[in-house]
N, C-alpha and C positions, 0 to 999 in steps of 0.2 A: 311573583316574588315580592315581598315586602318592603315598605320601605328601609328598614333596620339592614336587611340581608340585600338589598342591592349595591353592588360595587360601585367604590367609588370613582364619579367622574374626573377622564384625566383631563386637564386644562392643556393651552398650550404653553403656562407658566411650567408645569410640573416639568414637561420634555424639557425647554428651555434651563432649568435648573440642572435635568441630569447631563445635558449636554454640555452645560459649560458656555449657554450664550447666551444672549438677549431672546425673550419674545417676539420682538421685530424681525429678528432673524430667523425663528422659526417658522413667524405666518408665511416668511416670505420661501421658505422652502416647499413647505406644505403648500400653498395656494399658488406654485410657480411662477413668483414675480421675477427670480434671477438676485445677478448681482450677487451671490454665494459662491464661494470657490468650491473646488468637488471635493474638499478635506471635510470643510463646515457641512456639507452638504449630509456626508458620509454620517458625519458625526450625529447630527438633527436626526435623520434616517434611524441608525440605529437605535438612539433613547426610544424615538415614539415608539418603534416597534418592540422594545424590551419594555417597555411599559402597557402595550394591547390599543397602541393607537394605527393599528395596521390601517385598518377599513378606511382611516383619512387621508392614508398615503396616497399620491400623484401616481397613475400607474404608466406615465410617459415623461419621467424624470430622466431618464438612462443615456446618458452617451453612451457610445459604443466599449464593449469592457473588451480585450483582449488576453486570452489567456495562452502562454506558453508552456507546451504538455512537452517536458526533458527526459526522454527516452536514449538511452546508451546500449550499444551493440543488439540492434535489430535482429541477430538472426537468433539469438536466443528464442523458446519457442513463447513463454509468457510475455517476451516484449512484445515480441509480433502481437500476442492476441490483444494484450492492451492498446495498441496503435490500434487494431481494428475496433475497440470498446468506444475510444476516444472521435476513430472518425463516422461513430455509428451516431455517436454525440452529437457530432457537429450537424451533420446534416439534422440534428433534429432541432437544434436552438434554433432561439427568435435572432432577425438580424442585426439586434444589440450586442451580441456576444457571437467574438470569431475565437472560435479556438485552433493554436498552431502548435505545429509538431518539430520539433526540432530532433533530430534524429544523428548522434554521436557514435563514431565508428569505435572510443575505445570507453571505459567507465572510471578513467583515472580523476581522481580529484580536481587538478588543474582545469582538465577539461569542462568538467560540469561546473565549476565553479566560473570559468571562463563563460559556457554559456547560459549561466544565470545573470551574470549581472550583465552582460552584453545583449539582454535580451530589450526590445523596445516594446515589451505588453506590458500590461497594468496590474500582471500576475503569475503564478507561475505553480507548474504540477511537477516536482519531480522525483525521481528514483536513483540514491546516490548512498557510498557507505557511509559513517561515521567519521568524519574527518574535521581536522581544526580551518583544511581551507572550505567545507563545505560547510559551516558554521557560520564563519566570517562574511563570506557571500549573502548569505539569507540574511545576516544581522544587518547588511549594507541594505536589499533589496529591502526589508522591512521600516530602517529610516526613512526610506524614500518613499514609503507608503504605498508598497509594493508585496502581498501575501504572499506566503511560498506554503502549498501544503504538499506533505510527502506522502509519496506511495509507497505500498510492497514492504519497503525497509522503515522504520523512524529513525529521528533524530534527536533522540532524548534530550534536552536543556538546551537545545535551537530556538531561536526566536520565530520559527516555523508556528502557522496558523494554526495547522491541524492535523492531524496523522488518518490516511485512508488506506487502512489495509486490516490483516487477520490478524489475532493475538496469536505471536509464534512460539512463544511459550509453553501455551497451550498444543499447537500442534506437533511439540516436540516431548511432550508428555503422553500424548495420545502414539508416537510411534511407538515411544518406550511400552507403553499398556500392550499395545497390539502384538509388538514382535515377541513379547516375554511372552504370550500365549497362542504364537502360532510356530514356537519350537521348543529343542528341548533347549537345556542350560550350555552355554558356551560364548564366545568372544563377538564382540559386535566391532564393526568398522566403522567410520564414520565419514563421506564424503562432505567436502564443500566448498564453495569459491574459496572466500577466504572470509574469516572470522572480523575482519572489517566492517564488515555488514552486518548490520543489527539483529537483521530479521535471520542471518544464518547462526550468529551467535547468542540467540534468542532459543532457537530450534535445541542447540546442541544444548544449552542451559538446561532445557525441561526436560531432554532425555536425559541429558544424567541424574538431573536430580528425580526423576521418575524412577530410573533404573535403582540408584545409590537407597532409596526408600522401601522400593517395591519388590525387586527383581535385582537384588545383589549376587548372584549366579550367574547373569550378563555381563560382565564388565567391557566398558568399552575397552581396548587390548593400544587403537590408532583411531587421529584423526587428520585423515588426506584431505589437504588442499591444492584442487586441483584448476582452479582460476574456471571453472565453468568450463571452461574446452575440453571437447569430445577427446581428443586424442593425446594429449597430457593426462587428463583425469584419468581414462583407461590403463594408462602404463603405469601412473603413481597405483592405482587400484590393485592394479596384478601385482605390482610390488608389496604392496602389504596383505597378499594374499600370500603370495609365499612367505612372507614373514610368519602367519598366519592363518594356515592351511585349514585350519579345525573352526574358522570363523563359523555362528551359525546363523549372520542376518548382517544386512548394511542397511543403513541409515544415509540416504542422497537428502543435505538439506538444498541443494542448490539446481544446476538445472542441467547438469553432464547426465542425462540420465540411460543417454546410448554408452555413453562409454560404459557404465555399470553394467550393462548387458553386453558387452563386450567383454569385461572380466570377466563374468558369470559363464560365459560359452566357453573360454578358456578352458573352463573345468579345473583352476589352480585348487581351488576351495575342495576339502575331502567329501562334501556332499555340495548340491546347489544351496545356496544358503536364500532365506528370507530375503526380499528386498523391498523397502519400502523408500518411498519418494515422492516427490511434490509438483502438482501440476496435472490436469487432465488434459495430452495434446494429443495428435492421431500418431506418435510414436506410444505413450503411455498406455493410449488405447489398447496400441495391439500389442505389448508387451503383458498387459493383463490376459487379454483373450489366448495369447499363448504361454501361461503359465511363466513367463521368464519373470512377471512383474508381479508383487502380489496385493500390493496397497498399495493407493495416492492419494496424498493431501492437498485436493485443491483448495486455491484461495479466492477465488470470484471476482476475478475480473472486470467483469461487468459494474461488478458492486461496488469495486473499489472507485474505480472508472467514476462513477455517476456519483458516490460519496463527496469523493472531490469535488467534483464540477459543483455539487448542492454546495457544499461551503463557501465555494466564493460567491455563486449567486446570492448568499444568504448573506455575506461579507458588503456586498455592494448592494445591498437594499432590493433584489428581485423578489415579486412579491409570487414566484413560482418556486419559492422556497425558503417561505416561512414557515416549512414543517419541522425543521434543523435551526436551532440556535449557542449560541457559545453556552459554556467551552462545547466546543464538539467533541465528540467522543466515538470512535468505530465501532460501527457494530457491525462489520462487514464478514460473515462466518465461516468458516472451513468446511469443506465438504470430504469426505471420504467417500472412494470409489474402491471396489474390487471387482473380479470377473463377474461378481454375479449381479451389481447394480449399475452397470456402465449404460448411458445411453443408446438408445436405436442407431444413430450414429455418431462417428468420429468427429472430432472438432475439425474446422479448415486451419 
């Protein structure tokens, strides 16, 4: 390389400018003399690294980070497997970073908002609808220099670090595609927690605006909220099947998806209709392999899981993830399953 074309040398004036401190205070981060608080610290950290002063960074800078992964009603089947993504995590960090599980028996605002800010880590993963108390919480937990980044669902105009999850949009324009051409013309239903949550109201956005473009001979006719529960969802379901009878496909954005096969065995519907839904669990499984289920749109777990956890590593200067930098942005992607591309085997 020439001299003309080689990049220019970063000083440690340049950090120190974009950081907002003295030089003094940077040698002294970079060359770990102390005497910096973990704000200034953070802050030095990040310029040199948004600038390509990684190679000079201290790679035994780290207090210990602790992250709070805010998981609500465990027995749903995508929480379960995110709890198990998260503690597949843990065992795998270095012992600078504990990550803990707090685990909420219901998904009401008050509560999540309760155990975000009563949490004592230095950060936090969680999955909560759209609310003004879950807003307020993360805006506190942010003054306090405290990241929150969310799973599964976003938070659109939260003071939230990051969003780790699928564009649902997207996979609610993909069921619209799909069901319009695996039946003929007739009513579509539409299951879901509640419209609360971004990532359910995200779904039903793109189906209709899929449908309303593409496939105006679908119209959705109902949309059941069914709180996620097996046994509500199934009776609201059967109710707007008798409404309904001529339906010829359901849309599950949420996660009742026994109950849906419950309606479906009823036999309310004049023929079995289409059913598409979200998630590959060993219920989904074999609702595919025995023709009751016909699509799933899983979201990646895994992916989401490890998205996250990179953000804040990347937030707090770990140099095992500097391959992510702000804004972050998910690229964590949906996968579709039918009987004929499902795994050797079932998920636990």
């Amino acid at each position: 390389m020439s001299e003309n074309n080689r990049p220019p040398r970063i000083t440690l004036a340049d950090v120190a400018q974009l950081a907002g401190v003295g030089s003094a205070t940077v040698d002294r981060v970079i060359n770990e003399r102390g005497n910096v608080s973990d704000e200034v610290r953070q802050q030095v950290l990040q310029a040199a690294r948004s600038l390509g002063l990684r190679r000079m960074l201290p790679v035994s800078h780290h207090r210990m980070v602790r992250i709070n992964v805010i998981l609500a009603r465990p027995e749903l089947p995508l929480i379960r497997r995110m709890g198990v993504e998260f503690r597949r995590l843990s065992d795998r960090m270095d012992h600078s970073v504990a990550i803990h599980r707090t685990t909420l028996e219901n998904e009401a605002p008050a509560t999540i908002a309760r155990a975000l800010l009563c949490s004592p880590c230095d950060a936090a993963i969680v999955y909560a609808q759209d609310h003004p108390q879950i807003h307020a919480a993360i805006a506190e937990l942010a003054a306090r220099g405290k990241p929150v980044v969310t799973m599964i669902s976003d938070l659109p105009g939260s003071a939230r670090l990051a969003y780790a999850g699928t564009d649902h949009a997207k996979a609610g324009r993909s069921a619209g595609y799909f069901l319009s051409r695996m039946t003929t013309p007739g009513p579509v239903v539409v299951l879901c927690n509640h419209l609360g949550f971004q990532s359910h109201a995200e779904r039903v956005r793109g189906l209709t605006a899929y449908l309303v473009a593409h496939a105006a001979e679908f119209p959705i006719v109902e949309i059941v909220e069914g709180g996620d529960d097996m046994v509500r969802s199934e009776a609201r379901l059967k109710d707007a099947l008798r409404r309904h009878p001529e339906a010829v496909a359901i849309y599950n954005v949420g996660a009742a998806n026994r109950g849906v096969v419950g309606a479906i065995r009823a036999g309310i519907a004049l023929r079995p209709p289409v059913f598409i839904g979200h998630e590959l669990t060993a219920f989904t499984y074999q609702s595919l392999r025995d023709g009751l289920m016909t699509l799933t749109i899983d979201q990646s777990p895994e992916l989401q899981a490890q998205f996250a956890i990179d953000v804040l590593l990347n937030h707090f200067a770990f140099a095992e993830a500097t391959h992510i930098a702000p804004p972050y942005a998910s690229t964590v992607p949906i996968v579709l399953y039918g009987p004929e591309n499902l795994p050797d085997k079932a998920p636990d």
